[in-house]
N, C-alpha and C positions, 0 to 999 in steps of 0.2 A: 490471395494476398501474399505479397512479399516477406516472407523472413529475414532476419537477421541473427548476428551472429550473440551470442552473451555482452564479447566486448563491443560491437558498433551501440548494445542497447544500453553498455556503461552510457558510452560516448553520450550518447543522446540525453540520456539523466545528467551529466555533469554540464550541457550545453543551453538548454534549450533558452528560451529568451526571458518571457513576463512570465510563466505559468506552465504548473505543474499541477493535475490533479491524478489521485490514483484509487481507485475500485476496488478493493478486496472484498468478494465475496466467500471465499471460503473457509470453515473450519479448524483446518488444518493445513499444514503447509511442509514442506519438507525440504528445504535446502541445503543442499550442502556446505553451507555456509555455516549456517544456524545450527544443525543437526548439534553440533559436539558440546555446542553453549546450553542448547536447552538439554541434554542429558545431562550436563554436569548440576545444569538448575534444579531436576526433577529428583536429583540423588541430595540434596542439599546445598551443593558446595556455593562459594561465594564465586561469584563474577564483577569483577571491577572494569567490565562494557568497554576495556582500552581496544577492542575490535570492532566498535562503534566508531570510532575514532574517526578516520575517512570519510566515513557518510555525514557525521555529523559538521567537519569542517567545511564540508561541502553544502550541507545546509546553511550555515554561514554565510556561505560566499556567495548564495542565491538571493537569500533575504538580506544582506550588504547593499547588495547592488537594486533593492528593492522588487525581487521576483518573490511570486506567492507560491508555498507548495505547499500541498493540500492532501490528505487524504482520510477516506471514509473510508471504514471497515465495519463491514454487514457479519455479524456474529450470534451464532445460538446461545442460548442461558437455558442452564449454568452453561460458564464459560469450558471448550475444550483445554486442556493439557496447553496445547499449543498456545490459544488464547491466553491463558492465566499468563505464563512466561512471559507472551509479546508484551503483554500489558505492564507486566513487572522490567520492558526494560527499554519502553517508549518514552522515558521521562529525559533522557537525554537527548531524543532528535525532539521533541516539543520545546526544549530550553533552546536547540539551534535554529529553530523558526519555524520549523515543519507542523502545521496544525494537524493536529491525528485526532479523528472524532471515532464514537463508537455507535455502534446503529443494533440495537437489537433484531434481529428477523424478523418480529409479529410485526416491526412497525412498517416494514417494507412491502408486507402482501400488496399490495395495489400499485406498485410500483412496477414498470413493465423493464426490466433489468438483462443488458446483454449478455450469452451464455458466457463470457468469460470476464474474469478481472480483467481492467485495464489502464494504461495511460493514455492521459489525453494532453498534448505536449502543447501550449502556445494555440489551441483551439486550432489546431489544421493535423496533427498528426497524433493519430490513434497509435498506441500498441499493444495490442491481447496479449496478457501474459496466458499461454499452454500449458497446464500441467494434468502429468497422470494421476490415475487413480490413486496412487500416494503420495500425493501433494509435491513430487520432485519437477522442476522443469522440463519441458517438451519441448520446446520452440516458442522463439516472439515472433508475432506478426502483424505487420503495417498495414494501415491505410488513413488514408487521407481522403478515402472516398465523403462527400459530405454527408450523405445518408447515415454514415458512422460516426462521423464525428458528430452528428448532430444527434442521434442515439446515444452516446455517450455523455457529452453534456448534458442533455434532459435527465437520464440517469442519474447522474452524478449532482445534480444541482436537486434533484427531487430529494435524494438521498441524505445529503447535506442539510436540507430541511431541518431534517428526525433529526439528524444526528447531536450528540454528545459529546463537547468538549474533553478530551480526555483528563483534566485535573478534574473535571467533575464528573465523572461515568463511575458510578462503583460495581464492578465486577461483579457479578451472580456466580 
């Protein structure tokens, strides 16, 4: 499968056409992005999300223009560390159009799920997000193979089923 680079996989998040769906299965996660926010969270301190900013304008300007963007996150209970945070600071990309559902784990056993998170961009291009064993990025990788894409969608549409509006998911 084809890689890309962090910024072509911006590019492609801020481009894509009608839809957006996005896969998290995991845990925890580890970004360097996020790392400094959610430490500052887990110590108390307040965060006023002005580093949300970007993404969330950009969720705007997708669902402006009447694109859907969607994502399902497959989560243990009680919720991790990382979870509780995500959850405490997902209320500002759901006010800019992004539907974020929450999926508990027991509900997904019988769901047959690709071994990585992923996007599925405009139903023709997939991209696995890679990460290591501490949740940091590895590498993205493409395909547009249909076999995948069509694994992915099944996945994600299955998943979306269970799923949990997040104003109404209460945290474990």
């Amino acid at each position: 499968m084809p890689s890309i680079s962090e910024a072509e996989f911006g590019r492609l998040l801020e481009t894509f056409g009608r839809e957006s769906l996005h896969l998290e299965m995991r845990d925890a996660y580890g970004t360097e992005t996020e790392l400094p926010y959610m430490a500052a969270w887990s110590r108390g301190e307040p965060d006023d999300l002005a580093w949300l900013a970007g993404w969330c304008d950009t969720l705007r300007a997708h669902t402006a223009r009447g694109a859907t963007v969607r994502r399902a996150r497959i989560v243990s209970e009680p919720l991790s560390a990382y979870q509780r945070w995500s959850y405490s600071i997902a209320h500002p990309m759901v006010d800019a159009g992004e539907d974020i559902r929450w999926v508990p784990r027991w509900l997904v056993s019988s769901i047959g799920l690709p071994g990585n998170d992923f996007y599925l961009l405009d139903g023709r291009l997939v991209i696995f997000l890679l990460y290591t064993g501490d949740g940091l990025n590895a590498a993205f990788e493409t395909s547009t193979d249909p076999g995948d894409v069509a694994l992915c969608r099944s996945a994600f549409e299955a998943v979306w089923k269970v799923a949990i509006p997040h104003r109404e998911y209460q945290p474990v």
